[in-house]
C-alpha positions as CSV (number, residue, x, y, z in Angstrom):
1,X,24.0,34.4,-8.3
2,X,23.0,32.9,-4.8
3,X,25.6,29.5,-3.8
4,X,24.3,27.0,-1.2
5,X,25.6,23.9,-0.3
6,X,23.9,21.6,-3.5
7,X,22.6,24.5,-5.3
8,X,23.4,27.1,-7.6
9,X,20.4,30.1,-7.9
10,X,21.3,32.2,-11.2
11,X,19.0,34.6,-13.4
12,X,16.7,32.4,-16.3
13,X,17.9,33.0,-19.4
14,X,16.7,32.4,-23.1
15,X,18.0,28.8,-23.1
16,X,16.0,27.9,-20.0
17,X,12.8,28.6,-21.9
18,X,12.1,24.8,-22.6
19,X,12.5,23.8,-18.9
20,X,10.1,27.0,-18.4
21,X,7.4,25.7,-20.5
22,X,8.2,22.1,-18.8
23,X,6.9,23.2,-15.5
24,X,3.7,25.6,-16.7
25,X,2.2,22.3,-18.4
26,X,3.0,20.2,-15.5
27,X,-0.1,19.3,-14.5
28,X,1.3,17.8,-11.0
29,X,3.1,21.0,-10.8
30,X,0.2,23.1,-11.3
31,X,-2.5,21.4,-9.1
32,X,-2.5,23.9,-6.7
33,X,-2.2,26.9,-9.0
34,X,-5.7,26.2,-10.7
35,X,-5.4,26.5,-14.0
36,X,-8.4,25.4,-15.9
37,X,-6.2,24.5,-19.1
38,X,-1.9,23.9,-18.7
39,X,-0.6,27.3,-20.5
40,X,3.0,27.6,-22.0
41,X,3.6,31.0,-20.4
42,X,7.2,30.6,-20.3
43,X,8.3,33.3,-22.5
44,X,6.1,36.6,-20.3
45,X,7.3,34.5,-17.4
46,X,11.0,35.1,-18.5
47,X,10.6,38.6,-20.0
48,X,8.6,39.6,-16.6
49,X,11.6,37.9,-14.5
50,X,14.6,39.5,-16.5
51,X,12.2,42.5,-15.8
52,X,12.0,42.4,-12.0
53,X,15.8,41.8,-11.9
54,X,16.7,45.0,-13.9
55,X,14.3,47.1,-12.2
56,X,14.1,45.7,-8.9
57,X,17.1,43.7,-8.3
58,X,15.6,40.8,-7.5
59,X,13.1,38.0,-9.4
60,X,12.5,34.0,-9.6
61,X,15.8,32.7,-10.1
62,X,16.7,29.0,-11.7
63,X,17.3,26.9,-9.1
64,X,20.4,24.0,-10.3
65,X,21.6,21.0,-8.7
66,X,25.5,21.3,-8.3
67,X,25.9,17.7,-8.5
68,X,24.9,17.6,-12.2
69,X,24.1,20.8,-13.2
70,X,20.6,20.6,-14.1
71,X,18.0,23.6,-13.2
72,X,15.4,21.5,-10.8
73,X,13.6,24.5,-10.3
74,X,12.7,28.1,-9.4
75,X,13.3,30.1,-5.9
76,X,12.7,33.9,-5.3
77,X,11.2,37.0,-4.8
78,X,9.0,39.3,-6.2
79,X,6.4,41.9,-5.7
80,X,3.1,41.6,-5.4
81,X,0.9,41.3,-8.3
82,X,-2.7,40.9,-6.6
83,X,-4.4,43.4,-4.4
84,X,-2.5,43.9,-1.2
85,X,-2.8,45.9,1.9
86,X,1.0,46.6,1.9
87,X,2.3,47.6,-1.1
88,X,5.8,47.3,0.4
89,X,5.8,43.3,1.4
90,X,7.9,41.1,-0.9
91,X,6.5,38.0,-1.8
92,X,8.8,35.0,-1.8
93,X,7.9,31.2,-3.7
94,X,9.3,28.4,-4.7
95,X,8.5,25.7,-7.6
96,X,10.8,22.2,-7.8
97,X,10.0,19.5,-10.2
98,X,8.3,15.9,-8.2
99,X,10.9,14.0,-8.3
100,X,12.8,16.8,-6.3
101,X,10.1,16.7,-3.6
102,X,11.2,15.8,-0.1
103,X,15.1,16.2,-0.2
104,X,15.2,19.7,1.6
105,X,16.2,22.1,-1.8
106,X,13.0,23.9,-1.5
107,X,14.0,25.0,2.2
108,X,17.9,25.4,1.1
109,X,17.0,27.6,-1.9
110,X,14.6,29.5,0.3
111,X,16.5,30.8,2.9
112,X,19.1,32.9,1.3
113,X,16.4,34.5,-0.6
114,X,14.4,35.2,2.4
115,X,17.7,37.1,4.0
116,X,18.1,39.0,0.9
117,X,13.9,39.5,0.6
118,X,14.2,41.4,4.2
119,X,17.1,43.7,2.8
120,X,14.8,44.9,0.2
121,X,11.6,45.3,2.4
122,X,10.5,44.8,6.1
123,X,7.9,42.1,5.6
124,X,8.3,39.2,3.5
125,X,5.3,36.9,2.7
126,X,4.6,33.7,1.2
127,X,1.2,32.7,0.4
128,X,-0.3,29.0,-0.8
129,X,-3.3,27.6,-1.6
130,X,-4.4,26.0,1.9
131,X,-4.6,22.5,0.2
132,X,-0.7,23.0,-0.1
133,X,0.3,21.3,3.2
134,X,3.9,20.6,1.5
135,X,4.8,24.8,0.6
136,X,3.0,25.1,3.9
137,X,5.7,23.0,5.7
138,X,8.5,25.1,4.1
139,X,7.0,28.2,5.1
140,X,7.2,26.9,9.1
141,X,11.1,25.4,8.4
142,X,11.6,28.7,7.5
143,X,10.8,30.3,10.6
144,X,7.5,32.2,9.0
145,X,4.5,32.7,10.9
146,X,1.0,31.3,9.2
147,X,-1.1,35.3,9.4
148,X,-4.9,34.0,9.5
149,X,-5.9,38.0,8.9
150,X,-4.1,38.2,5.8
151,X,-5.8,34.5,4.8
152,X,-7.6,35.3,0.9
153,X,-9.4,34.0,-1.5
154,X,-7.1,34.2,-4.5
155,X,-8.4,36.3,-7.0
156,X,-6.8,34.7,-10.6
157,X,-8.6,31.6,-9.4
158,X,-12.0,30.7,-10.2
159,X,-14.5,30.5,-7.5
160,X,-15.4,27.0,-6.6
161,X,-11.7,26.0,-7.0
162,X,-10.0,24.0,-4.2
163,X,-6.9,26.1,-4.5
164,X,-8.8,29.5,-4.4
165,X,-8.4,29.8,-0.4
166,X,-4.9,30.8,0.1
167,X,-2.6,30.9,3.7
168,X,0.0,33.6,4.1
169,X,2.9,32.9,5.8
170,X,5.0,35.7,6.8
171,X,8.7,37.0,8.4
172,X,9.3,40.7,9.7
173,X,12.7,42.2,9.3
């Protein structure tokens, strides 16, 4: 468990599977993603988390608001799952509900998990569909550096898509 100032990052769990399943059929959520079709994937997504943190020691963790205790979203790290040219980077992302947008958490989750990404490998990246100017912003608060070279089209999205051109965004231990 990772403490911040308003937030509380812990492991998912089984009873987080609604809120899960809330943001996969989010459509605002998912605009940049591009799914053709919202898809309740919330229960691979959990196993495959739980599954990183054994294994790895570290995953996507709930992100909760210590004022009231409710999970406004998901922070953390993981490796890559698409062709990459170094198999040792650690990829690190975020995902807050709307009406979280714009208040800082994103950046204030982000940045312990960006320390503890860099004890784990010596490159951390963060890629985003290049519509994404807001995930784009974090990445530059965070002190990453926008990589044109490692710029891609992503391959789990279908050609023609306006989120298929993704930015990378990286930090070097």
């Amino acid at each position: 468990m990772i403490e911040t100032e308003r937030l509380i990052l812990r492991p998912w769990d089984q009873a987080d599977l609604p809120i899960l399943a809330s943001f996969s059929t989010d459509p605002v959520l998912m605009h940049h993603f591009g799914r053709a079709e919202l898809v309740d994937d919330s229960v691979e997504r959990l196993e495959r988390m739980q599954r990183f943190d054994r294994e790895l020691g570290f995953s996507f963790r709930a992100v909760v608001r210590k004022a009231d205790g409710v999970v406004i979203g998901n922070c953390g790290l993981k490796p890559l799952t698409i062709p990459w040219p170094e198999p040792a980077d650690i990829e690190i992302g975020w995902l807050f509900r709307q009406d979280c947008w714009g208040r800082g958490y994103a950046v204030e989750a982000a940045t312990p998990m960006l320390a503890l990404g860099l004890e784990f490998g010596p490159r951390v990246i963060a890629m985003t569909a290049a519509s994404n100017a807001q995930s784009q912003r974090v990445m530059q608060k965070l002190g990453m550096t926008h990589e044109p070279a490692l710029d891609f089209d992503h391959p789990d999205i279908a050609e023609g898509h306006f989120g298929r051109r993704h930015v990378t965004y990286v930090m070097q231990r």
